[in-house]
C-alpha positions in Angstrom: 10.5 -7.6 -20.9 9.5 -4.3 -19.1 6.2 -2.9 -20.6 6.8 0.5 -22.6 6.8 3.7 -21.3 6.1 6.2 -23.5 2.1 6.0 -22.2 3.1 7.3 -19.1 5.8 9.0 -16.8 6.6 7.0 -13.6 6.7 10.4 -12.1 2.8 11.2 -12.5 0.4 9.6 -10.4 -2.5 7.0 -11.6 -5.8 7.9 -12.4 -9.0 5.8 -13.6 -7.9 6.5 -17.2 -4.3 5.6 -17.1 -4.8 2.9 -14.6 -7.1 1.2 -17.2 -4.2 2.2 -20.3 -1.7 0.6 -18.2 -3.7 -2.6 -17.3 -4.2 -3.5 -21.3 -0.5 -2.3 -21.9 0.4 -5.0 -19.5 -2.0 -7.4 -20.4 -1.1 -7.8 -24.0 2.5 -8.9 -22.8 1.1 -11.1 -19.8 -1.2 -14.1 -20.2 -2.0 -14.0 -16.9 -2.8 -10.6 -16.2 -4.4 -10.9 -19.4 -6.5 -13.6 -18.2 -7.4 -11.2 -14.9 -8.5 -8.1 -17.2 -10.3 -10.4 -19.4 -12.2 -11.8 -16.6 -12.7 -8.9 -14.2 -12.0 -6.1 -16.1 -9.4 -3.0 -15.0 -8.6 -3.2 -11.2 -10.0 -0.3 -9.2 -7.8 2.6 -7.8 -7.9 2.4 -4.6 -7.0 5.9 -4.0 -6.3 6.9 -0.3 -5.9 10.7 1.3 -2.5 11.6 1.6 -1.7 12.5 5.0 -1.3 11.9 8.9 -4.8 9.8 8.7 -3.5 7.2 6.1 0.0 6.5 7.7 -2.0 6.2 11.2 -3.9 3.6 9.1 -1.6 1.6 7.5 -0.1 1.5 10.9 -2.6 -0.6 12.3 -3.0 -2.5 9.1 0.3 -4.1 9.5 0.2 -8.3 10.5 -4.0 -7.8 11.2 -7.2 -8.1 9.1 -8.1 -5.0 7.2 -11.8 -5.1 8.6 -9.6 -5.6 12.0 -7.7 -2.5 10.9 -10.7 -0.4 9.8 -13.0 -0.9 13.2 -9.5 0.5 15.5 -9.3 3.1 13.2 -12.9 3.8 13.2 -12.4 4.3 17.3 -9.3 6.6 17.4 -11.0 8.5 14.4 -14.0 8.7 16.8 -11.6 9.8 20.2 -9.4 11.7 19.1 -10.5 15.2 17.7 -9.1 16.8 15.9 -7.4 13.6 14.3 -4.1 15.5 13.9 -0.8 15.1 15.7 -0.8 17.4 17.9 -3.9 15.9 19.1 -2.9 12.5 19.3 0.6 13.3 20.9 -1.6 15.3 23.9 -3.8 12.7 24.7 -0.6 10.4 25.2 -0.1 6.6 25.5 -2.5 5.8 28.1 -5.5 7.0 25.9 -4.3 4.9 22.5 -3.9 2.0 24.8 -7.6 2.1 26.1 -8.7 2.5 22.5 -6.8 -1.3 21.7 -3.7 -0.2 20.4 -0.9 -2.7 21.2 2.3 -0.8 23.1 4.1 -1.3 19.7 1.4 0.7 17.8 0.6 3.1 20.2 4.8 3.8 20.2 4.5 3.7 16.5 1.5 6.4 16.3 3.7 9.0 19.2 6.6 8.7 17.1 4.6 10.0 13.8 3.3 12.4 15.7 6.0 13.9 17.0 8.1 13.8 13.6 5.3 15.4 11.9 4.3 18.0 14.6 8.3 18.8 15.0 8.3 19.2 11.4 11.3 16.8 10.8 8.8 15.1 8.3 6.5 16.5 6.1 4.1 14.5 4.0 3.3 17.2 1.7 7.3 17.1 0.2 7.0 13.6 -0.5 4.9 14.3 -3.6 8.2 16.1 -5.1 10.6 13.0 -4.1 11.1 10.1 -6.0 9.7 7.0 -5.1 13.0 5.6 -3.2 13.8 9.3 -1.4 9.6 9.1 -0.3 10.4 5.8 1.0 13.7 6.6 3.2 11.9 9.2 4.4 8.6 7.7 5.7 10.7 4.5 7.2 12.5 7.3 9.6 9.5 6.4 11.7 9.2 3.8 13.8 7.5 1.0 13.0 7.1 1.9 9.2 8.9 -0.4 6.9 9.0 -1.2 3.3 5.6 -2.5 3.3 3.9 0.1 5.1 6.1 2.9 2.7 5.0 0.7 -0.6 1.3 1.0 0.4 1.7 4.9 1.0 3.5 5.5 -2.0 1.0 2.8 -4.2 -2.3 4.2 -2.3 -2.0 7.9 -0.9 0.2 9.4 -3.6 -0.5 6.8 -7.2 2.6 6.4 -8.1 2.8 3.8 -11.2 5.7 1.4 -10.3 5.6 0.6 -6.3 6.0 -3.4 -5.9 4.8 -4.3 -2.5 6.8 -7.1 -2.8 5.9 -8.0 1.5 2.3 -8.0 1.0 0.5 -11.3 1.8 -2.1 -11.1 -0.2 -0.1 -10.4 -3.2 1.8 -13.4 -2.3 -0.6 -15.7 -2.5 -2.1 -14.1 -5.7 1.1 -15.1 -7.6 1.3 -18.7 -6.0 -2.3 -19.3 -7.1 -1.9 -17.6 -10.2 0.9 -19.1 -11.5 0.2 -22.3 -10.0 3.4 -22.3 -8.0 4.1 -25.3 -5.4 5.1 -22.6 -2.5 4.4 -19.4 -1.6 6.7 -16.7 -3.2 8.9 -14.4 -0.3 10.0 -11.2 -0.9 12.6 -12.3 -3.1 11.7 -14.3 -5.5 8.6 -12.0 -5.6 10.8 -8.9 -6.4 12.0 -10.7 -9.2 8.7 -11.6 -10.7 7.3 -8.0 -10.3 10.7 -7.0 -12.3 9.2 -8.0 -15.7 5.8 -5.7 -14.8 8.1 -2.0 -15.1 7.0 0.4 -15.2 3.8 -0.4 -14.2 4.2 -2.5 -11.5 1.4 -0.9 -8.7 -0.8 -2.0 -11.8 0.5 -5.2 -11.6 -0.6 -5.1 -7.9 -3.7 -3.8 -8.2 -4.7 -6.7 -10.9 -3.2 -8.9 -8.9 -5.0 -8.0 -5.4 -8.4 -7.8 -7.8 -7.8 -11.5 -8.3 -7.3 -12.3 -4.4 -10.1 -10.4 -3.7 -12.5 -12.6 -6.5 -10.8 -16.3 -5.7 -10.1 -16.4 -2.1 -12.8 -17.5 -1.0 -12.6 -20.7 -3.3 -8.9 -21.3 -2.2 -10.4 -21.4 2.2 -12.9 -24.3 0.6 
């Protein structure tokens, strides 16, 4: 069954405090969550900046290794100043190239750009939306799908019940977990996440705390 939600509106974003309320809400109804607070405590926040920064990230997060992720960023974060559209749009396709953007990225970055500097999307409205209108809008860019708009909403703007039900890592957090024979896909994924409402971006985080913790036994 769905945890309560009287300890929380799905409408106000996390914070240390109800991050850690939610985490024992959903770990006295969860032996394996339970299990994960017990042994590692609450997950942390993982807050990111909302903003024109965080998309560019997430961006170059997708199908690569975060520490893959983080040193490209760290370049373009480096080249391109002031990191704002604009910017990025007037130094153009050849410059994100020579920084080692693929031709998909560096199309993916432009087209942010240019939505955001045309003003036909603006991040700061998406705090207002709910979490399905936030995510049609942010996957009007190309090259940002339902993962990439789960990690937005779950990261930049806290909101309680994202289920990044395409992330890897989470993935193979549940198989290990549970003890499954096969990796979960999106599907049956979405289904398990269904019994961790309204809290399921804790879920996540506990979830991702665990990865983080085990995986290096599970490459052994």
């Amino acid at each position: 069954m769905p945890a309560n939600t009287r300890e929380q509106s799905p409408s106000v974003p996390l914070t240390e405090e109800s991050l850690g309320r939610a985490a024992r809400l959903l770990a006295r109804g969860d032996k394996d969550l339970a299990a994960i607070l017990k042994q590692y405590g609450p997950p942390p926040l993982w807050s990111r900046k909302p903003g024109f920064a965080t998309l560019v990230q997430i961006i170059l997060e997708q199908q690569v290794s975060l520490a893959s992720a983080a040193a490209l960023f760290a370049r373009l974060n480096k080249s391109i100043v002031p990191f704002r559209p604009a910017q990025m749009l007037l130094l153009g396709e050849p410059h994100l190239k020579s920084l080692g953007l693929t031709r998909q990225k560096t199309a993916y970055c432009l087209h942010l750009s240019q939505l955001l500097s045309e003003k036909h999307l603006k991040l700061s409205e998406l705090s207002r939306c709910s979490d399905e209108d936030a995510k049609a809008r942010l996957m009007e860019v190309k090259g940002i799908g339902l993962w990439s708009a789960d990690i937005y909403l779950l990261m930049a703007l806290g909101r309680p019940d994202v289920w990044p039900a395409r992330d890897l890592a989470l993935a193979i957090a549940v198989k290990q977990l549970r003890g499954l024979k096969v990796r979960p896909g999106p599907d049956e994924l979405d289904e398990i996440g269904e019994r961790w409402r309204p809290f399921r971006s804790v879920a996540a985080r506990m979830l991702w705390q665990y990865y983080l913790a085990q995986r290096k036994d599970w490459q052994t």
